[in-house]
PDBQT receptor file of N, H, CA, C and O in Angstrom, charges set to zero:
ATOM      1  N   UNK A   1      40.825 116.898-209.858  1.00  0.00    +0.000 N 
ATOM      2  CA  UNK A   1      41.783 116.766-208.791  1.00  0.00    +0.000 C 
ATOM      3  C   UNK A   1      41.251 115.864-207.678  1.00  0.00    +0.000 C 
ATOM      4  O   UNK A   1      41.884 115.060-206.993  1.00  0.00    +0.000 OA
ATOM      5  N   UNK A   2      40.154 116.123-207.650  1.00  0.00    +0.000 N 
ATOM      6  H   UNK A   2      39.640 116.776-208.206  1.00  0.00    +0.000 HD
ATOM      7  CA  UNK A   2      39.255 115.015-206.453  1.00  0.00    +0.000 C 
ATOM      8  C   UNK A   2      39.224 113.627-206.621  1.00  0.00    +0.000 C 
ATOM      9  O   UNK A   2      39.220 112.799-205.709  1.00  0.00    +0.000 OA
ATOM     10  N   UNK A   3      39.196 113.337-208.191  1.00  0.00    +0.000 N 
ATOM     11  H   UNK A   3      39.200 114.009-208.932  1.00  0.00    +0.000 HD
ATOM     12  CA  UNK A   3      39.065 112.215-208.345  1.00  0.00    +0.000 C 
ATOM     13  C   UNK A   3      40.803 111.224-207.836  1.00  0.00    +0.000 C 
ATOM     14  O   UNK A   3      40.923 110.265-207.072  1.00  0.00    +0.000 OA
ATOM     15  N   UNK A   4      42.008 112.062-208.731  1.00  0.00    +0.000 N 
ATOM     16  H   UNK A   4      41.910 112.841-209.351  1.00  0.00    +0.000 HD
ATOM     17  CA  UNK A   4      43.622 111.523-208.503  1.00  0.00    +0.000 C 
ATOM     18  C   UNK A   4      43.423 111.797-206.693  1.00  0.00    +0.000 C 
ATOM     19  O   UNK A   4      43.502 110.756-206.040  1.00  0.00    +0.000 OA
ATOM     20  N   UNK A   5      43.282 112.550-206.221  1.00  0.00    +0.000 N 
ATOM     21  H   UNK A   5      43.218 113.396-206.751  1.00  0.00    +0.000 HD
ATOM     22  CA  UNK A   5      43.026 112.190-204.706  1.00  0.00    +0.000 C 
ATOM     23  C   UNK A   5      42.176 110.849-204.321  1.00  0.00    +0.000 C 
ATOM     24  O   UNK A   5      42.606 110.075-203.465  1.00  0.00    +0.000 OA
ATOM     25  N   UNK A   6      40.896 110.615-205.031  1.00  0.00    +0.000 N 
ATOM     26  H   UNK A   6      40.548 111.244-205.726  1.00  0.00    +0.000 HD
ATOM     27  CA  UNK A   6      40.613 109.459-204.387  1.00  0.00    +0.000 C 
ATOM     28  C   UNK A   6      41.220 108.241-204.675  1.00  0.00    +0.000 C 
ATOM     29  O   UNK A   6      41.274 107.356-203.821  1.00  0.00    +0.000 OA
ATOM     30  N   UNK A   7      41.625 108.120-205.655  1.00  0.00    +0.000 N 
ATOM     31  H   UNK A   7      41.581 108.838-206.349  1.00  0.00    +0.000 HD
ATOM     32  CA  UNK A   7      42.627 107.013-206.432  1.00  0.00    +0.000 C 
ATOM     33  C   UNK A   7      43.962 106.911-205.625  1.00  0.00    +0.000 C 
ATOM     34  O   UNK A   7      44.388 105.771-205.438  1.00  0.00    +0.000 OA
ATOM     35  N   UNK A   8      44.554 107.785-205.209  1.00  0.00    +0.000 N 
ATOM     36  H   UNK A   8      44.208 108.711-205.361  1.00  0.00    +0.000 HD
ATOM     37  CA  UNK A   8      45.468 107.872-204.410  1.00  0.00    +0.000 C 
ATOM     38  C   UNK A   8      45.586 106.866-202.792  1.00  0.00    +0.000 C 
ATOM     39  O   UNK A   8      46.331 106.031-202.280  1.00  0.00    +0.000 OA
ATOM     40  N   UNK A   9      44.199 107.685-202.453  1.00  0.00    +0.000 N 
ATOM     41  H   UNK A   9      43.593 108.363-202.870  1.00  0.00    +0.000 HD
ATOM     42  CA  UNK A   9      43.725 107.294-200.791  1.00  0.00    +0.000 C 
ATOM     43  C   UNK A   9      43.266 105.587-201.480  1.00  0.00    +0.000 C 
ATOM     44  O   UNK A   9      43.675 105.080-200.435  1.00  0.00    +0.000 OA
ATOM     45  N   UNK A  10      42.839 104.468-202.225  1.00  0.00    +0.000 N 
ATOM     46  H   UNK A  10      42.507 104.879-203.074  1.00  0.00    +0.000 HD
ATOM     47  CA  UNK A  10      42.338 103.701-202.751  1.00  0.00    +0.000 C 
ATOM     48  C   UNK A  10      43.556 102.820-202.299  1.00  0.00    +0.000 C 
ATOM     49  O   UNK A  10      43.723 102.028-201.372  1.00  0.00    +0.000 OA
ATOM     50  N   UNK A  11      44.362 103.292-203.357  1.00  0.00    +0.000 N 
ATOM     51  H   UNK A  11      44.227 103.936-204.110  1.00  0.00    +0.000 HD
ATOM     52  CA  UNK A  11      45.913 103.037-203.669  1.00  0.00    +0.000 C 
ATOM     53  C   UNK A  11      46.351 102.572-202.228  1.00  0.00    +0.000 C 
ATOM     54  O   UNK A  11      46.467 101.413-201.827  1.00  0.00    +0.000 OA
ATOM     55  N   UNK A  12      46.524 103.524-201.673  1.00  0.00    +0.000 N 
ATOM     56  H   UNK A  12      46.430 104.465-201.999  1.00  0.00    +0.000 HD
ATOM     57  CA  UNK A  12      46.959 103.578-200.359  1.00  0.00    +0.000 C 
ATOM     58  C   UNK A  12      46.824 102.652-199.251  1.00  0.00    +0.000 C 
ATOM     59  O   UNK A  12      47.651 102.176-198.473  1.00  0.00    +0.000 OA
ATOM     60  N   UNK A  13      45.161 102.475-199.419  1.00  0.00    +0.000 N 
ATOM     61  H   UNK A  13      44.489 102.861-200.051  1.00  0.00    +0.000 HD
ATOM     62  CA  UNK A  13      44.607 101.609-198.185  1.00  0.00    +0.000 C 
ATOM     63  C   UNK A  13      44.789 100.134-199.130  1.00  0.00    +0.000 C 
ATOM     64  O   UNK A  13      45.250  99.367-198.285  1.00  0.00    +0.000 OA
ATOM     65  N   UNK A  14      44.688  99.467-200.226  1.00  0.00    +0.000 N 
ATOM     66  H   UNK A  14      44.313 100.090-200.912  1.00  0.00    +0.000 HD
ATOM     67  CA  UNK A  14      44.980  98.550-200.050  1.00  0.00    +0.000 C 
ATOM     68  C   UNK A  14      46.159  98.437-200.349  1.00  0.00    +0.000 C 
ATOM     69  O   UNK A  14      46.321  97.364-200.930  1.00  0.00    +0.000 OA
ATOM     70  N   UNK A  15      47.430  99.216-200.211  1.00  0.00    +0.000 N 
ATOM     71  H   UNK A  15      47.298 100.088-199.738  1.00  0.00    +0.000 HD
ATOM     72  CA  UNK A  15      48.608  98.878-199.988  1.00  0.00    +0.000 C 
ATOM     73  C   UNK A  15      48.987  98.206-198.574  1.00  0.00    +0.000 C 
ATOM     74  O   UNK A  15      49.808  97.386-198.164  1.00  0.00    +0.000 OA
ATOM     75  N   UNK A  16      47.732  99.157-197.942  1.00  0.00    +0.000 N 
ATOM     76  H   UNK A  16      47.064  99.824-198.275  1.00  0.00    +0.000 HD
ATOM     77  CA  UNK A  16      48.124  99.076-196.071  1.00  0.00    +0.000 C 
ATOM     78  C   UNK A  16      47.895  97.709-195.701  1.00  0.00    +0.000 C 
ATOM     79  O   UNK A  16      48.540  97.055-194.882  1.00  0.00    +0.000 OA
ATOM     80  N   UNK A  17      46.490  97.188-196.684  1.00  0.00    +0.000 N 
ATOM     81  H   UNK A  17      45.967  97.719-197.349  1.00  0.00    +0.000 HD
ATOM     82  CA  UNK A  17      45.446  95.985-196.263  1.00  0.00    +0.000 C 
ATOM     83  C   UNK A  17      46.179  94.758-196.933  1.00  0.00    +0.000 C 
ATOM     84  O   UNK A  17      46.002  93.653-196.420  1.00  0.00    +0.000 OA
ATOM     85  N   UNK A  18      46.687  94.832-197.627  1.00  0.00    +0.000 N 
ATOM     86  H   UNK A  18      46.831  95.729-198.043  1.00  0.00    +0.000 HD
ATOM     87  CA  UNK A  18      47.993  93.876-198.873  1.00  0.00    +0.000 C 
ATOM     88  C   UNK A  18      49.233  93.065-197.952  1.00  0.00    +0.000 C 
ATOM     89  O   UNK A  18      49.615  91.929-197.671  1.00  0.00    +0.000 OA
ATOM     90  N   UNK A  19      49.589  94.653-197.678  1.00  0.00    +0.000 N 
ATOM     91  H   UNK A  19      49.279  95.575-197.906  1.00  0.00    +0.000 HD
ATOM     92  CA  UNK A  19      51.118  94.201-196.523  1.00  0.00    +0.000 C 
ATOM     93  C   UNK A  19      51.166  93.867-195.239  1.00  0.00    +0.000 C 
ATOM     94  O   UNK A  19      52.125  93.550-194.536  1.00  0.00    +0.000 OA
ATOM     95  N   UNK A  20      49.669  94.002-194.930  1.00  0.00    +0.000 N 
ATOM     96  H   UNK A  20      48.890  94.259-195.502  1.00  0.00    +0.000 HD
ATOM     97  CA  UNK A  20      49.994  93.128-193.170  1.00  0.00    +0.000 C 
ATOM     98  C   UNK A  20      50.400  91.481-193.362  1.00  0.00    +0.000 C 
ATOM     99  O   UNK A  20      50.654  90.925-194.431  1.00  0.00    +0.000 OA
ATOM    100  N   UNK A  21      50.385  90.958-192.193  1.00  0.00    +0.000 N 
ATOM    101  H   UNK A  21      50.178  91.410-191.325  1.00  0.00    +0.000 HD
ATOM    102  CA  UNK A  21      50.934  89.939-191.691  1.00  0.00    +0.000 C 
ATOM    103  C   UNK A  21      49.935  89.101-191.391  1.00  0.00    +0.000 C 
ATOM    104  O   UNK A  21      49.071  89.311-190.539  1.00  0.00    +0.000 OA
ATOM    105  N   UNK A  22      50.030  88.202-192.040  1.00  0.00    +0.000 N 
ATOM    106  H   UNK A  22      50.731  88.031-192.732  1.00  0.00    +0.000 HD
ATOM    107  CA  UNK A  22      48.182  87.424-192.073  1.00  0.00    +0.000 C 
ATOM    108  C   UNK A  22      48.989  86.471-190.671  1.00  0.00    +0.000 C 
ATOM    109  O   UNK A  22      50.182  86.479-190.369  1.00  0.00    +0.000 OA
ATOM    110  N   UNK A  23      47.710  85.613-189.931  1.00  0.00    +0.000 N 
ATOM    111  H   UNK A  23      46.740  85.607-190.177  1.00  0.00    +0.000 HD
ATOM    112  CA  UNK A  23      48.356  84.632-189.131  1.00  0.00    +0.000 C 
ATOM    113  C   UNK A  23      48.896  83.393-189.956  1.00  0.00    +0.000 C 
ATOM    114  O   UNK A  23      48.550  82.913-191.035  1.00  0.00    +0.000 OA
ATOM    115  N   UNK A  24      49.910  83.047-189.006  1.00  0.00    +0.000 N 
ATOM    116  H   UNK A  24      50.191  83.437-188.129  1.00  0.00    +0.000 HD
ATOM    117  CA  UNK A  24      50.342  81.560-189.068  1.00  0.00    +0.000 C 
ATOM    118  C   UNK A  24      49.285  80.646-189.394  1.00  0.00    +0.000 C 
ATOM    119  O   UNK A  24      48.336  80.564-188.613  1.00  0.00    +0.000 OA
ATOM    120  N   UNK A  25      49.328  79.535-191.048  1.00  0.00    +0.000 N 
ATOM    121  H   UNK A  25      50.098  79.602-191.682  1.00  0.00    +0.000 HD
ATOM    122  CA  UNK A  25      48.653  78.769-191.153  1.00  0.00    +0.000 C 
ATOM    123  C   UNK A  25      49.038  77.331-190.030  1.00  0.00    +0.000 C 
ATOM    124  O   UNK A  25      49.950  76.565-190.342  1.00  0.00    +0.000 OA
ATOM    125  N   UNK A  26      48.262  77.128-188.802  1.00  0.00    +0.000 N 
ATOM    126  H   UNK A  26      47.521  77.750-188.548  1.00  0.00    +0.000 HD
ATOM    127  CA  UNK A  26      48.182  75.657-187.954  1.00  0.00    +0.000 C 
ATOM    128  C   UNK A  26      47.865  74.385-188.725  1.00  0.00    +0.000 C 
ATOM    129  O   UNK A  26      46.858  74.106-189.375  1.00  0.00    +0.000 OA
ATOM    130  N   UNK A  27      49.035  73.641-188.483  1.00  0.00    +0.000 N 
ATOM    131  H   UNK A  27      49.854  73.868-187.955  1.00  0.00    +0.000 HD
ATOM    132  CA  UNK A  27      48.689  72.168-189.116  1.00  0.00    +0.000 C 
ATOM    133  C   UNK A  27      48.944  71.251-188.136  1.00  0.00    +0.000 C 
ATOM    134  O   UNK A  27      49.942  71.509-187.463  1.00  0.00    +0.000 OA
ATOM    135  N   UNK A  28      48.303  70.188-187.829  1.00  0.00    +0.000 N 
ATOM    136  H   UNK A  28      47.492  69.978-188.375  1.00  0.00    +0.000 HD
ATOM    137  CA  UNK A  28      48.339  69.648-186.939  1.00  0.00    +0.000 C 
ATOM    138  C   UNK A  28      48.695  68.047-187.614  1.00  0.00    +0.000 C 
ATOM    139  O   UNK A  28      48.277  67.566-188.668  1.00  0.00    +0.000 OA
ATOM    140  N   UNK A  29      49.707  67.386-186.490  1.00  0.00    +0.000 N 
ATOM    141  H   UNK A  29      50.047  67.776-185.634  1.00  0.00    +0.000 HD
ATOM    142  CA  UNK A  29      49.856  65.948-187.312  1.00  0.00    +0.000 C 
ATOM    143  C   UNK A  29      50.382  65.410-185.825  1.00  0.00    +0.000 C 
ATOM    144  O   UNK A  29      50.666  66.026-184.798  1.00  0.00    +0.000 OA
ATOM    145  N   UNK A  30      50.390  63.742-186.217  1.00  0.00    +0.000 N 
ATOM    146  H   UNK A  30      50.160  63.242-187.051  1.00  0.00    +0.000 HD
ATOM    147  CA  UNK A  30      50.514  63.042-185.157  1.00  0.00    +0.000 C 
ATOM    148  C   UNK A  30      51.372  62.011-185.597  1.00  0.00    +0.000 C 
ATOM    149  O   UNK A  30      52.282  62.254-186.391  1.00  0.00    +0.000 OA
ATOM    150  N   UNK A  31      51.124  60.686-185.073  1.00  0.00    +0.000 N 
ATOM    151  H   UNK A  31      50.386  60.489-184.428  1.00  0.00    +0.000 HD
ATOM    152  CA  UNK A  31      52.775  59.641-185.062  1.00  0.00    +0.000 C 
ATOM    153  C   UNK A  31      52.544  58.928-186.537  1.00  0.00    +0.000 C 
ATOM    154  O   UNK A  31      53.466  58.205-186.915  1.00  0.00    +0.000 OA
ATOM    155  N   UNK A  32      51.322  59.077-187.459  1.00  0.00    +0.000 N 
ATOM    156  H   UNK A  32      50.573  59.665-187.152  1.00  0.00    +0.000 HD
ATOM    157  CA  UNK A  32      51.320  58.479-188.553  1.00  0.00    +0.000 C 
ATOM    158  C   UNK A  32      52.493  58.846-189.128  1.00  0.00    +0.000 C 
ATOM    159  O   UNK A  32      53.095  59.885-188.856  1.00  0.00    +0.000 OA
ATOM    160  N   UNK A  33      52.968  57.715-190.213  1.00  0.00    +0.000 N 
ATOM    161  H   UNK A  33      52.480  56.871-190.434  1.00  0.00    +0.000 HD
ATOM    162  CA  UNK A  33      53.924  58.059-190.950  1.00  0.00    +0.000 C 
ATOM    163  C   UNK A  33      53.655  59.362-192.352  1.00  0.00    +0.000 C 
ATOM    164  O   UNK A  33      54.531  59.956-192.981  1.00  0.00    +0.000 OA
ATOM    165  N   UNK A  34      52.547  59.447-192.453  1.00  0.00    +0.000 N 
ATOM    166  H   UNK A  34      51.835  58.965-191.942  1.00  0.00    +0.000 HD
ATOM    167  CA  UNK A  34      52.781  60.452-193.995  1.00  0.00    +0.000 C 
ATOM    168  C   UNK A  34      52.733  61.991-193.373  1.00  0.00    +0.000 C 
ATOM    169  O   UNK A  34      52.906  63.031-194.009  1.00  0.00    +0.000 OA
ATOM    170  N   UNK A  35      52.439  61.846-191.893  1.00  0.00    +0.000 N 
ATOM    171  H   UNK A  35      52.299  61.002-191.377  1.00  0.00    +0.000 HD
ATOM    172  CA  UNK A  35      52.606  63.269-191.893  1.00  0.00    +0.000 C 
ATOM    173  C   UNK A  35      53.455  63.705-191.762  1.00  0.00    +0.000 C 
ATOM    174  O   UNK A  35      53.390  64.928-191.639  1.00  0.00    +0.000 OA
ATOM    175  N   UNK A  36      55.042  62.966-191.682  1.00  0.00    +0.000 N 
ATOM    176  H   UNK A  36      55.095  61.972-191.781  1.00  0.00    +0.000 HD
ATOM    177  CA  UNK A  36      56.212  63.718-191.951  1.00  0.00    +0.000 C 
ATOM    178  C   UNK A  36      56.930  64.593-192.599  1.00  0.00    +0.000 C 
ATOM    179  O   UNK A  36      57.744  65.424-192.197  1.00  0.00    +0.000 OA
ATOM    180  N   UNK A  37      56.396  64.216-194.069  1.00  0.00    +0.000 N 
ATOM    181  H   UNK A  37      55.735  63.541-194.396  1.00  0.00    +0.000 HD
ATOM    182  CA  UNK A  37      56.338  65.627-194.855  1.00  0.00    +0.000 C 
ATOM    183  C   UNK A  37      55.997  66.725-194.407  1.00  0.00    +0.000 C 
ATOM    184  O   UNK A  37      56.802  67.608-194.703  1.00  0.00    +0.000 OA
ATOM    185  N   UNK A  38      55.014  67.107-193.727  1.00  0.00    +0.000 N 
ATOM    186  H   UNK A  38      54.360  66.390-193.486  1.00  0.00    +0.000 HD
ATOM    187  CA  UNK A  38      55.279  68.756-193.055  1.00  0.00    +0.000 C 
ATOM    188  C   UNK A  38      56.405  68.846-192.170  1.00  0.00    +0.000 C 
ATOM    189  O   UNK A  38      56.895  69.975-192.174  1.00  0.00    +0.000 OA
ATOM    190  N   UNK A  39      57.122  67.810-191.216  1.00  0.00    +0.000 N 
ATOM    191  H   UNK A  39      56.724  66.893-191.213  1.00  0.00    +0.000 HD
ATOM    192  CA  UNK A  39      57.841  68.248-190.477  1.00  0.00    +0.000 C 
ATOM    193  C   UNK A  39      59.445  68.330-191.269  1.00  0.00    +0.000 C 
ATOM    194  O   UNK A  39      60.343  68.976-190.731  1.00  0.00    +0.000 OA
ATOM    195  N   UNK A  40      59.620  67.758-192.307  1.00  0.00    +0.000 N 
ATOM    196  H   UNK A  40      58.890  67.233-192.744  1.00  0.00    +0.000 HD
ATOM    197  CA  UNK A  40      60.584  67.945-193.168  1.00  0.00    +0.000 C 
ATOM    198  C   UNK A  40      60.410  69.132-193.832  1.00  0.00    +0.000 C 
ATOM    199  O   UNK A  40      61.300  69.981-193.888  1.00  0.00    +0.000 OA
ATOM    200  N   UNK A  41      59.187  69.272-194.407  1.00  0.00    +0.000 N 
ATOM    201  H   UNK A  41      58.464  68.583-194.361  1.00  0.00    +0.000 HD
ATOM    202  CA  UNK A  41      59.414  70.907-194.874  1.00  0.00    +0.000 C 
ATOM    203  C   UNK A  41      59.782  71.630-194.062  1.00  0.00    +0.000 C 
ATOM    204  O   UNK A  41      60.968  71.938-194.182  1.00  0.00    +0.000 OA
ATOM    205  N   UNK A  42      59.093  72.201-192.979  1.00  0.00    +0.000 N 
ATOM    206  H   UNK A  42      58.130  71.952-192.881  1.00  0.00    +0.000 HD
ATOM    207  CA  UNK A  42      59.195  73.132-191.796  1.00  0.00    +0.000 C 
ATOM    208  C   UNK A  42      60.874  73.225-191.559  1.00  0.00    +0.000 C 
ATOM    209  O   UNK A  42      61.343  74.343-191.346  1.00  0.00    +0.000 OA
ATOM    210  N   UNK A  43      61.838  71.969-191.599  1.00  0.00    +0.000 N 
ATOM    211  H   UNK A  43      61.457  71.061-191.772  1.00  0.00    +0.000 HD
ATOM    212  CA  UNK A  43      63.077  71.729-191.192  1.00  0.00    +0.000 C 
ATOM    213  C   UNK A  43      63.593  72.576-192.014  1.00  0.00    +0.000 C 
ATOM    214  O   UNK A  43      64.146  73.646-191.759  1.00  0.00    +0.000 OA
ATOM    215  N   UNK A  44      63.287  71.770-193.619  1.00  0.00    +0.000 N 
ATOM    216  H   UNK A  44      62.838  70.900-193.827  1.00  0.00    +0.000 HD
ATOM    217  CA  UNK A  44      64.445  72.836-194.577  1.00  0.00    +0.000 C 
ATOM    218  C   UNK A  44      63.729  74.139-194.970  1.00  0.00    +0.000 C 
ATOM    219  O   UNK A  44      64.095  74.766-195.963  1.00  0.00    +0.000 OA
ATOM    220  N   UNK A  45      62.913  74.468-194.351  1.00  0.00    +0.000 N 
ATOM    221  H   UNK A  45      62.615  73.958-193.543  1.00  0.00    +0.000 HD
ATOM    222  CA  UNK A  45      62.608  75.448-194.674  1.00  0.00    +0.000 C 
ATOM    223  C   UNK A  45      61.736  76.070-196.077  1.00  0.00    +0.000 C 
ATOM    224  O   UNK A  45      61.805  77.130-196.700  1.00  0.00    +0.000 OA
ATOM    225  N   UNK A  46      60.882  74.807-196.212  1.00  0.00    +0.000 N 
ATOM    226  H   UNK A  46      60.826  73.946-195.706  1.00  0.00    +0.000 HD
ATOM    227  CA  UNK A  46      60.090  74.874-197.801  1.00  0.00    +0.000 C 
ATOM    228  C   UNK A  46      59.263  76.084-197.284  1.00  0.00    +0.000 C 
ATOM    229  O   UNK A  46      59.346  77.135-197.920  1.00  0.00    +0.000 OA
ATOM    230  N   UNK A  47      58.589  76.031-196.344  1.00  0.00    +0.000 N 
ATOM    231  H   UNK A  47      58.522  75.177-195.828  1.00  0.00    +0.000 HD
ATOM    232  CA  UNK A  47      57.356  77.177-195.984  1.00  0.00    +0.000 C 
ATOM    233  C   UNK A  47      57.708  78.578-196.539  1.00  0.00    +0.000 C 
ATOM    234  O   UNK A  47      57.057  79.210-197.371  1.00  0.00    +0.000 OA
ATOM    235  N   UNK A  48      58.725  78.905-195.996  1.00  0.00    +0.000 N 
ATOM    236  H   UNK A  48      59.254  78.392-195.320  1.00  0.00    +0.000 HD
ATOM    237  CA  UNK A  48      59.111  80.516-196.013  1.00  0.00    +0.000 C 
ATOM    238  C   UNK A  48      59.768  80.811-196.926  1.00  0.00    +0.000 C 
ATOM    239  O   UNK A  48      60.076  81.999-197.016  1.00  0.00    +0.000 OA
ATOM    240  N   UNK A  49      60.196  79.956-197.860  1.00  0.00    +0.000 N 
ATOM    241  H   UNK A  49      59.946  78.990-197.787  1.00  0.00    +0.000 HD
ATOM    242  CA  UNK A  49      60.977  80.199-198.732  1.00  0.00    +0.000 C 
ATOM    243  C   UNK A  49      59.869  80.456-200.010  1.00  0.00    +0.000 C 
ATOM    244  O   UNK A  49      60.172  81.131-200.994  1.00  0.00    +0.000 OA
ATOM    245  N   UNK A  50      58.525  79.802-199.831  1.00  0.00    +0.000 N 
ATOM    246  H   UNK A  50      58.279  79.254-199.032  1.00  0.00    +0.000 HD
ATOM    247  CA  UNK A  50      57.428  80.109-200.303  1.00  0.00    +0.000 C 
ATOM    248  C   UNK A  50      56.092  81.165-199.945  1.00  0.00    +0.000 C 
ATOM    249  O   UNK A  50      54.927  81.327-200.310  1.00  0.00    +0.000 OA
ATOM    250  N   UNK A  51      57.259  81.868-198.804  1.00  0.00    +0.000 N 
ATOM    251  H   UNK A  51      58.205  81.736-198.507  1.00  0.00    +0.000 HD
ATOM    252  CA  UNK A  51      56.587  82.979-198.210  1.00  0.00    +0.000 C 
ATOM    253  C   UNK A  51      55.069  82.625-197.719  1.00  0.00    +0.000 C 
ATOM    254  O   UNK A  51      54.076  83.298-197.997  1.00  0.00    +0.000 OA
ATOM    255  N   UNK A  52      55.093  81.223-196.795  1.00  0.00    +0.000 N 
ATOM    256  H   UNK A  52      55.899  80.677-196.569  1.00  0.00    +0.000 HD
ATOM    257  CA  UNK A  52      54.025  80.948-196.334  1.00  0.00    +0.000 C 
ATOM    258  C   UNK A  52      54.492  80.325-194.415  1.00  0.00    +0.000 C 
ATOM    259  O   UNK A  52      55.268  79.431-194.077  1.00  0.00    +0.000 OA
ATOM    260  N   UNK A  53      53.761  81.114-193.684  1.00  0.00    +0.000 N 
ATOM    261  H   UNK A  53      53.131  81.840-193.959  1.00  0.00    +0.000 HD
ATOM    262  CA  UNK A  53      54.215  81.078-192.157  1.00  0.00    +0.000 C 
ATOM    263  C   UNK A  53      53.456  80.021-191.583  1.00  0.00    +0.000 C 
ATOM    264  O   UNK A  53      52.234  80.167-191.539  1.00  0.00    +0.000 OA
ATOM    265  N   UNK A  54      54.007  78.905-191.102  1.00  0.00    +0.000 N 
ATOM    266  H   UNK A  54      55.000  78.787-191.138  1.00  0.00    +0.000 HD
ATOM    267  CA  UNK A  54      52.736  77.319-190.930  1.00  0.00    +0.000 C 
ATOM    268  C   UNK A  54      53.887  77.297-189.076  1.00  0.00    +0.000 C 
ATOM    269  O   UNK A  54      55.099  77.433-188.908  1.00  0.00    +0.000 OA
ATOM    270  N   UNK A  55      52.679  77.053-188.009  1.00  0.00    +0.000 N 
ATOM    271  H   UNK A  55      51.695  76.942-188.146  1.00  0.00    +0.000 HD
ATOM    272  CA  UNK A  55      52.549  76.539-187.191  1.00  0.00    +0.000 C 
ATOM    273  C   UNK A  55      52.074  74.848-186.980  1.00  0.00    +0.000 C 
ATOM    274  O   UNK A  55      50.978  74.293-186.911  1.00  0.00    +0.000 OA
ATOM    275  N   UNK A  56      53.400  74.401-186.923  1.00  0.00    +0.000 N 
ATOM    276  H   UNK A  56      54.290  74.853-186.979  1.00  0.00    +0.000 HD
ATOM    277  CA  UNK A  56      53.269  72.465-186.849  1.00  0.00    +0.000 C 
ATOM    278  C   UNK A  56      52.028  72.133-184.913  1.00  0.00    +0.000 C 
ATOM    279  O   UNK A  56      52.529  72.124-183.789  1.00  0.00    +0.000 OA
ATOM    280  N   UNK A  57      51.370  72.044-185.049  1.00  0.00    +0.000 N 
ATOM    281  H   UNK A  57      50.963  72.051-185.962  1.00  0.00    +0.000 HD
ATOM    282  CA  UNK A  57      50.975  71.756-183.634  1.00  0.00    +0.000 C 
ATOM    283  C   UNK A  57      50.455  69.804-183.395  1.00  0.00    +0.000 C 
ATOM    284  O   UNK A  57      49.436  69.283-183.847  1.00  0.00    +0.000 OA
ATOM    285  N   UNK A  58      51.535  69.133-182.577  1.00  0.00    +0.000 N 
ATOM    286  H   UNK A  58      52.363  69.556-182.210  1.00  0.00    +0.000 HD
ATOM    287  CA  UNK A  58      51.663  68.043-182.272  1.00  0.00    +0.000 C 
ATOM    288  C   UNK A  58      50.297  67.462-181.395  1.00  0.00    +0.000 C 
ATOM    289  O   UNK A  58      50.038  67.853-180.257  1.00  0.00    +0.000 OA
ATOM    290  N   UNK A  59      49.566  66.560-182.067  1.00  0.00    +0.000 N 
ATOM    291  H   UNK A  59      49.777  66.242-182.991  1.00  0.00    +0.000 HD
ATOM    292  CA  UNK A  59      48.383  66.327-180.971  1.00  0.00    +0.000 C 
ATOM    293  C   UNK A  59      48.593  64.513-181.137  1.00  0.00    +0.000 C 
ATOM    294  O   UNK A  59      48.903  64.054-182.237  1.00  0.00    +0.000 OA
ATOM    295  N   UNK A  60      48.429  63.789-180.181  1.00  0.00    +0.000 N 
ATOM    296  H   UNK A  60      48.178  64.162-179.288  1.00  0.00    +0.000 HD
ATOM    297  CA  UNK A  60      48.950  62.498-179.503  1.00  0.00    +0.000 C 
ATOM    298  C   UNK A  60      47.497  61.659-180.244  1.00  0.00    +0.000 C 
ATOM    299  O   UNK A  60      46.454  62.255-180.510  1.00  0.00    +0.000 OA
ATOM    300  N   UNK A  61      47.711  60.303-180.464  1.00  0.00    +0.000 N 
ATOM    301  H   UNK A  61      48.559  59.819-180.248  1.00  0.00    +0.000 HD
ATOM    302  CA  UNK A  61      46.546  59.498-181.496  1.00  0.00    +0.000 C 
ATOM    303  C   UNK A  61      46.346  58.807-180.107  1.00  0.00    +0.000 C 
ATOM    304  O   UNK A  61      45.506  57.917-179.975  1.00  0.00    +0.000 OA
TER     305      UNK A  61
């Protein structure tokens, strides 16, 4: 019985550790042309639809 209890509590915690909310992956891009592709994804929405949360952060060349 000790043991299906510890398997249980196992179970449990990495259910807890599984389903949090990791941070926002930061990508950073500037006035070059190829980094537009992230800002087109981000638009239609490729990120989340791939269940991945991306912070665009704009830094000046």
């Amino acid at each position: 019985m000790k043991t299906k209890s510890f398997l249980y509590s196992i179970a449990a915690a990495l259910l807890v550790a599984f389903s949090a909310q990791a941070a926002p992956i930061k990508i950073g891009y500037s006035d070059w042309p190829g980094w537009t592709a992230w800002q087109i994804a981000k638009e239609k929405g490729l990120f989340k639809k791939n269940g991945v949360e991306v912070e665009l952060v704009w830094f000046p060349i």
